[in-house]
Every structure is written in structure tokens, then in C-alpha cells.
N, C-alpha and C positions, 0 to 999 in steps of 0.2 A: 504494500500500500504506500508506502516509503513515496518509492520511484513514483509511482502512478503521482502522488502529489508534487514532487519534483517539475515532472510532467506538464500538466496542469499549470504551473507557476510560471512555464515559458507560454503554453497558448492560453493565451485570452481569452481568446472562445471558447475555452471550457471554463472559465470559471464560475460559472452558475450551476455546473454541474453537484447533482445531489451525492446523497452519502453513498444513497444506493447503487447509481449509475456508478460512482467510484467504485465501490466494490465489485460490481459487475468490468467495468475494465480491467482490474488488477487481475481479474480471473480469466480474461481472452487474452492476456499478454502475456510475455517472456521478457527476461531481464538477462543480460551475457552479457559477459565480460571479454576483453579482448587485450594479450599485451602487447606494447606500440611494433612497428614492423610489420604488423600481422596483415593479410591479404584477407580482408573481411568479406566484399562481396569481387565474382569474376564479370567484366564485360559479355555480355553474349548469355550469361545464365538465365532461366525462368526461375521467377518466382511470387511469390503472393504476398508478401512482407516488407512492410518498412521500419526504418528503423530512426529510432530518435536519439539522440545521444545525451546521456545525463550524464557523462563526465570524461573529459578527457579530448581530442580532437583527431580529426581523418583526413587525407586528400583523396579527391577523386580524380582519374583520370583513365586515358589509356596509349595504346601506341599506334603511331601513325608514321607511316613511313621510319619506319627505327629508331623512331624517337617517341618520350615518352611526354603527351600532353597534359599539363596538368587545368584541368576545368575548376577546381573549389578548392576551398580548404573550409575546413566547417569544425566546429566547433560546439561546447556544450550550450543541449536549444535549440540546435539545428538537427534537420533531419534529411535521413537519404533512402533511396530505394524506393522511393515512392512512383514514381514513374512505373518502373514492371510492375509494382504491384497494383496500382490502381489501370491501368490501360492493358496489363497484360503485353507488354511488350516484352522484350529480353534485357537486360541489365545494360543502360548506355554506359557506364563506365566499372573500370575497378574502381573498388575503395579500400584505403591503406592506411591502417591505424598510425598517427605521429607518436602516440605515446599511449601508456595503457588506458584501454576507456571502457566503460557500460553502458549500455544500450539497453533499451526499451523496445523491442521488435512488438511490432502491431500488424494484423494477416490485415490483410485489403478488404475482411468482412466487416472487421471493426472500425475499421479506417471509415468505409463507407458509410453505415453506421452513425458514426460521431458527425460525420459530413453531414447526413442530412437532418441531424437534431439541431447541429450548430450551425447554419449556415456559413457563419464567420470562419468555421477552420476550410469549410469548402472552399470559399474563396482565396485562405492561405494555399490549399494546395494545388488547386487551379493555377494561380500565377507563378509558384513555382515549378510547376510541370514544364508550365510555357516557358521559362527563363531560362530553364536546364534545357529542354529540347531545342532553342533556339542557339547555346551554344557547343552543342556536339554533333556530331556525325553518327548518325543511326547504323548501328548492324547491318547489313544487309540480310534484306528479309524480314525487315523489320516492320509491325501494321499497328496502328495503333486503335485503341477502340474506339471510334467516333460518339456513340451513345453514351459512354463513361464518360468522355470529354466534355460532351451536351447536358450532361446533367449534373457535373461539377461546376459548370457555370452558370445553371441555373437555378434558383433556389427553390428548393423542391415542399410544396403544403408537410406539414406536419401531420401527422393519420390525427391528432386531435384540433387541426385547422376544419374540418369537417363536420365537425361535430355541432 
């Protein structure tokens, strides 16, 4: 529960979140540790999770003509992986621990999830989808989900908006 408040403390848009929904996050999420050096996620991977970092820092990148690009350096608060996990796409870059860190990995159910209770973090991860995908080079063979994209940017009724 720790981390989950941690969490919480860098987005905003969850701070209205109840006890309840707190302890229902703590229970869909994974906490890992990682020490610096370490090759955390590969370019070209699938996968369903992103990952937040509550301590410690990473660069992303990858290689390009035999050389190695670096796209971010991110830091605690910051988060990565979100791209494959929300659009389903393949992993656009590595990431490479600076120094030992932990993480908060959250599957893309959750992710979604929070997205459509909080509007506000959708819109967080909408623009940085857009910000990361506008400075790499995709995989080839790389498709993005259009409908995930369409509905990240657009702020979706609450099931109790209906009522």
C-alpha cells in the first residue's frame, strides 16, 4: 500500500481516489526492484504493463545504425512502457536502469481502468504516448490500436454518468 501511495503522490488525478479503490490497486499491481545496469524492458518485446518508477532513474533508448540512441532519461514519477501496453504495440525502446530503482508495474487492465474513472490521468497518458511516439522510430511491423488511441483522448461517461 506503501508504493501505491507513493504512486498516487506523483499523479494528481488520482488523488480523490478512495481507500477502497486504493486497496483494490495495490492488489492488481507488482512492485520490483531493479539494480542500476540492469536491461529492464527489450525494444521489439510485447507486453501488457507499464511501469512507474518510485525510486531511482532509467534511460530509454535503442540502436540505430550502430549506434546507441538515447530518447529519455526518466526519473522517480515518471513512467515507461506504456505505449505496448496501452496500444498493444511492441516495446519502442530499451530501458536501462542508471542506478538501482523500484517500480510499480500496472497491466494495461488497470491502467485502462484508472483512465476512464480519472479522466485526468487519460489525458496524462495520451500526451505522452504522443511525445514518445513522435520521437522514435517504430519497429517494423509495428500497428498501433486506433480505438485505444480514440478513447484515450476522449473522455469516456462514467457507468454512474447515466444514472
Amino acid at each position: 500500500m506503501v508504493e501505491v501511495e507513493r504512486f498516487i503522490s506523483h499523479m494528481p488525478a488520482l488523488a480523490g481516489m478512495s481507500l477502497k479503490e486504493r486497496a483494490q490497486l495495490a492488489s492488481d499491481t507488482l512492485v520490483a526492484e531493479a539494480p542500476g545496469g540492469k536491461v529492464v524492458l527489450y525494444r521489439g518485446e510485447a507486453s501488457d504493463s507499464a511501469y512507474f518508477i518510485l525510486k531511482g532513474s532509467v534511460a530509454a533508448g535503442y540502436i540505430k545504425d550502430e549506434e546507441y540512441i538515447i530518447l529519455n532519461y526518466m526519473h522517480e514519477g515518471d513512467f515507461f512502457g506504456e505505449v505496448a501496453a496501452l496500444t498493444g504495440a511492441q516495446r519502442t525502446a530499451n530501458i536501462i536502469t542508471e542506478e538501482d530503482c523500484e517500480f510499480l508495474i500496472l497491466p494495461s487492465k488497470v491502467i485502462r481502468r484508472l483512465a476512464q474513472m480519472y479522466a485526468g490521468l487519460g489525458d496524462v497518458f495520451y500526451t505522452v504516448i504522443s511525445e514518445r511516439l513522435s520521437q522514435t522510430e517504430l519497429p517494423h511491423g509495428v500497428s498501433l490500436d486506433q480505438q485505444l488511441l480514440r478513447e484515450l483522448r476522449t473522455v469516456q461517461p462514467a457507468a454512474d454518468d447515466n444514472a
